[in-house]
C-alpha positions in Angstrom: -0.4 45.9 -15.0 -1.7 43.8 -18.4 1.1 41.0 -17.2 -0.1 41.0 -13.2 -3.7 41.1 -14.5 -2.9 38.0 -16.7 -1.2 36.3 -14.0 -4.4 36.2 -11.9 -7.1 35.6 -14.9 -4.6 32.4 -15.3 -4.2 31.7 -11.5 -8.2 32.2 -11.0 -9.0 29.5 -13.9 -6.6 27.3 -13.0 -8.0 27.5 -8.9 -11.6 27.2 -10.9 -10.8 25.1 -13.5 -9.6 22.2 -10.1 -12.6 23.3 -8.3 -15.1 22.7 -10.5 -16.9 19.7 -11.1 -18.9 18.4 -14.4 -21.7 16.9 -12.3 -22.5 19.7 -10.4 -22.9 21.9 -13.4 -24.8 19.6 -15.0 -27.2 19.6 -12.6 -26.9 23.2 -12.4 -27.4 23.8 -16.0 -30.4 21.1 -15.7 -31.8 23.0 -12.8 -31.4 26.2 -15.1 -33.5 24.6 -17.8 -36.3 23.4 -15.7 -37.0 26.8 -14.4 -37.0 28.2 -17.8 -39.7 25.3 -18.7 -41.7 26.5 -15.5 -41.7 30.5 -16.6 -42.8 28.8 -20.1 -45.4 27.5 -18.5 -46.6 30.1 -16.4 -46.4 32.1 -19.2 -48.9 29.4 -21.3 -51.3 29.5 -18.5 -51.2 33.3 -18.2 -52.4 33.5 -21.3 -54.8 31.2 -20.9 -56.4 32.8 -18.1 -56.7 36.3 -20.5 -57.7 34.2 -23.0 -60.7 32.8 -20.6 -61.7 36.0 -19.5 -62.0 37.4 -22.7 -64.1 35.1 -23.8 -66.2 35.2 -20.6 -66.5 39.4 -21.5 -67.5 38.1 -25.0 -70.7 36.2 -23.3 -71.4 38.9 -21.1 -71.8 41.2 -23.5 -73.1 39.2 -26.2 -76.1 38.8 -23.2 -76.5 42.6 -23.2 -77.0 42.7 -26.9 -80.0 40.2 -26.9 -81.7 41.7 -24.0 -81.3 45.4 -25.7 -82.9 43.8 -28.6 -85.7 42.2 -26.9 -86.3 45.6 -25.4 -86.2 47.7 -28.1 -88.8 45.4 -30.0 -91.1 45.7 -27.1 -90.6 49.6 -26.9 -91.5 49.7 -30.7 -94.4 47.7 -29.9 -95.3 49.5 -27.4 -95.1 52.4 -29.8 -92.1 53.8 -27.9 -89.6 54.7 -30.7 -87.5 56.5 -28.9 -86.9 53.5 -26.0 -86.1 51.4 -29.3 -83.9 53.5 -31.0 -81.8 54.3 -27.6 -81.8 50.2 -27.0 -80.3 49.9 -30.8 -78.0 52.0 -29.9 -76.4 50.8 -27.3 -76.4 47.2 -29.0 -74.2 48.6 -31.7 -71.7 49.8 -28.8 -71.5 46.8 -27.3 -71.0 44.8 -30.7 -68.3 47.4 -31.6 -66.6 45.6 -27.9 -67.3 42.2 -28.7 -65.8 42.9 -32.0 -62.4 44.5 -30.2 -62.5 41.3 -27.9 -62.8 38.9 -30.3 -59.8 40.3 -31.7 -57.9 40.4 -28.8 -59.1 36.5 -27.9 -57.7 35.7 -31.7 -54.5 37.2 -30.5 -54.5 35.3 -27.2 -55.1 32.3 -28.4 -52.7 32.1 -31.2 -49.8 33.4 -28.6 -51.2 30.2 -26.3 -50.6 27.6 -29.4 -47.7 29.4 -29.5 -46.3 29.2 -26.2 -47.6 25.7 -25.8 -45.7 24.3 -28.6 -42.2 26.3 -27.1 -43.1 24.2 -24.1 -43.6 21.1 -25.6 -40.1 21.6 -27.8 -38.2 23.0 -24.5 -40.2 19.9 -22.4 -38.7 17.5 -25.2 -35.1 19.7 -24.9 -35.4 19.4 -21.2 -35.8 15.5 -21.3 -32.8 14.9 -23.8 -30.5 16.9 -21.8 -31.4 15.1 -18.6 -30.7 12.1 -20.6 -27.3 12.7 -21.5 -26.6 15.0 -18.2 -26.9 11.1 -16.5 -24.9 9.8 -18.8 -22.3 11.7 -18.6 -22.5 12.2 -15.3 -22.3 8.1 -14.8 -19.3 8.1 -17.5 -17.7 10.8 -15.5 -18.1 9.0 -12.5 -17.0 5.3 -13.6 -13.8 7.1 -15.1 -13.2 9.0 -11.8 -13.5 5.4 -9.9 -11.0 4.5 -12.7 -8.8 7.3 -11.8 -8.8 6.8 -8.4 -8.0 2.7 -8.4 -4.9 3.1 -10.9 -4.0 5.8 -8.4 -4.4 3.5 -5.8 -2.2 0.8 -7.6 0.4 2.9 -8.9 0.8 4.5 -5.1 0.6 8.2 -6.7 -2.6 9.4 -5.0 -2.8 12.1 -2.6 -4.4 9.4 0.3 -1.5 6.7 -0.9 1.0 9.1 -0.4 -0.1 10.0 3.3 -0.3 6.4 3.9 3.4 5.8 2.7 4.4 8.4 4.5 3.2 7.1 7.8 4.7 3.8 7.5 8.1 5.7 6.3 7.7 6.9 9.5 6.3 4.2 11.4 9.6 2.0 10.2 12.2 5.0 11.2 11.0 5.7 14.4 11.2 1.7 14.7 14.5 1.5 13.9 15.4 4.5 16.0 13.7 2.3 19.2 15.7 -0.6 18.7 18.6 1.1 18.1 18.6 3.4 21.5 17.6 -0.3 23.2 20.7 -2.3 21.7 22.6 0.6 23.2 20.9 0.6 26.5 21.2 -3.2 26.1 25.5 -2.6 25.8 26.0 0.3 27.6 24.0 -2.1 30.4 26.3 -5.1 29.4 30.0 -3.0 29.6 28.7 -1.5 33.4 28.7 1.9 31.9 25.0 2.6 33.2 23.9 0.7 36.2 20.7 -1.6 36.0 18.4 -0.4 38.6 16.0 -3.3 38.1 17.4 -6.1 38.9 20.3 -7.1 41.6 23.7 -6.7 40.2 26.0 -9.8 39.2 29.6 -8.8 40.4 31.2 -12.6 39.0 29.5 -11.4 35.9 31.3 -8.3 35.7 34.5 -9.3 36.5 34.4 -12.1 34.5 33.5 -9.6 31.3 36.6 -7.9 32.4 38.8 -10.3 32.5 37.7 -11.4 28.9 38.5 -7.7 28.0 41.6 -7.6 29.4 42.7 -10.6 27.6 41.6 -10.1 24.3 43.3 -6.5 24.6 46.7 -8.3 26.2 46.3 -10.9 22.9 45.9 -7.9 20.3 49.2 -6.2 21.8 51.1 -9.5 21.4 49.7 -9.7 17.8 50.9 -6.7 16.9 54.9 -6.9 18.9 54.9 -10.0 16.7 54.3 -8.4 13.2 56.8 -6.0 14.4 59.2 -8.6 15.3 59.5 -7.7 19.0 58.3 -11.3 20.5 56.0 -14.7 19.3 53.4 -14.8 17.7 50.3 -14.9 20.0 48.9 -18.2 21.6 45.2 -19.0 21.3 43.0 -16.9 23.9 41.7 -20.4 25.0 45.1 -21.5 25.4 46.7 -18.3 27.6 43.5 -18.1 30.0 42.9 -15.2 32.4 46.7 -15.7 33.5 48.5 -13.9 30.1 47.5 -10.8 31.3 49.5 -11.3 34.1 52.4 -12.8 32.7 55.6 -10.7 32.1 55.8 -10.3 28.4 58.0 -13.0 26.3 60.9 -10.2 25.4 61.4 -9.4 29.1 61.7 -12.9 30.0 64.2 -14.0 27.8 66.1 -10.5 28.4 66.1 -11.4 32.3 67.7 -15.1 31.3 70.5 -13.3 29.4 71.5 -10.7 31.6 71.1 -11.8 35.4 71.1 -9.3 37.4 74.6 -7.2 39.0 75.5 -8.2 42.7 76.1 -5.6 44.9 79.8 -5.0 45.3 80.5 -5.4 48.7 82.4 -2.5 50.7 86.2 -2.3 51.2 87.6 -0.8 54.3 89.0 2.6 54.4 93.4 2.3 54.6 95.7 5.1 55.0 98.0 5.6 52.5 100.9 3.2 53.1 99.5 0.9 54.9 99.6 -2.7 53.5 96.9 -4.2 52.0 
């Protein structure tokens, strides 16, 4: 199991490895970061916004406490000690708040000047990798074009191959139509198929025949002359059409030497003693 499950871990990077292009995870990656700047962001005006409203809670009740005051002066004026006791009161409550907020807007705004300067430093990250992502990317490219010409030149690319591979078969089925017509072309020219286009030439054809039949009459008296059974051959220019009709030399000269027998005539039939 440890050897199969290596086998396809290898098999699966290799298949990813061929599939997978540098540009496109570039980009990725560079798509990756700019969301990461945009949450950085959002986060910085997030806190921005709590920040704000603090400080607008701050006002509010900062408003409270000078109005309470106001009214507890005029309730001690007005010889109402209670009223202005109850309005000090409630002043100190709400500066307890403002107190709490202020504290809380600190905090806010020293995780803003915090956030803000992440940004800045991932903004300025950001821009140097998109910097060198097109650079690469344009190296990449270029030595890809590279790639692809010597390919090109050197006739090992995939598209260079299919191309020499239809004119390897472009040129064989070429040669295989000229050879089927040069045998049409003889098969046409010894009689054996009949030529249904045209009319057909019968001098022509006995003519070729005749040539035939001489220049296989010549080869046998070629080879009875190596053999020493008769001359040697005369020209085919020289014998014509008539050699093959011609009794060969041998017989000839056979038929000079030996004439033929004459028939013996018949005797008449005699008894026995009579006289000749």
């Amino acid at each position: 199991m440890k050897r199969l499950s290596l086998i396809f871990r290898s098999k699966a990077n290799r298949a990813l490895d061929k599939m997978e292009d540098p540009r496109e995870t570039l980009d990725y990656s560079y798509q990756r970061q700019l969301e990461l700047l945009q949450k950085v962001r959002r986060g910085v005006a997030d806190v921005a916004t709590s920040r704000k409203r603090v400080e607008l809670q701050i006002n509010q009740l900062e408003q409270q406490t000078r109005r309470l005051e106001d009214q507890g002066r005029k309730a001690l004026a007005a010889g109402r000690e209670d009223l202005a006791r109850e309005a000090l009161t409630r002043r100190g409550a709400l500066q307890s708040q403002i107190a709490d907020l202020r504290i809380q807007h600190d905090n806010l705004q020293g995780e803003e000047e915090k956030l803000t300067t992440a940004s800045h430093r991932l903004q300025a990250k950001v821009d140097a990798f998109r910097t060198k992502k097109e650079t690469i990317k344009a190296t990449y490219t270029a030595a890809e074009a590279q790639t692809r010409i010597n390919e090109a030149f050197s006739g090992i690319s995939e598209e260079m191959g299919d191309v020499g591979l239809a004119i390897q078969r472009a040129e064989d089925k070429t040669a295989q139509m000229q050879a089927r017509a040069g045998a049409i072309d003889e098969l046409l020219a010894s009689g054996a198929l009949d030529d249904f286009t045209g009319q057909r030439d019968d001098i022509q054809a006995e003519l070729d025949r005749m040539g035939a039949t001489t220049d296989v009459e010549l080869e046998l008296q070629r080879m009875k002359a190596e053999l020493g059974q008769g001359p040697a051959p005369r020209d085919a220019i020289e014998a014509g059409p008539q050699q093959a009709q011609q009794a060969p030399p041998t017989q000839q000269h056979q038929a000079q030497q030996y004439p033929p027998m004459q028939p013996q005539q018949a005797q008449p039939y005699r008894q026995p003693g009579e006289g000749a």
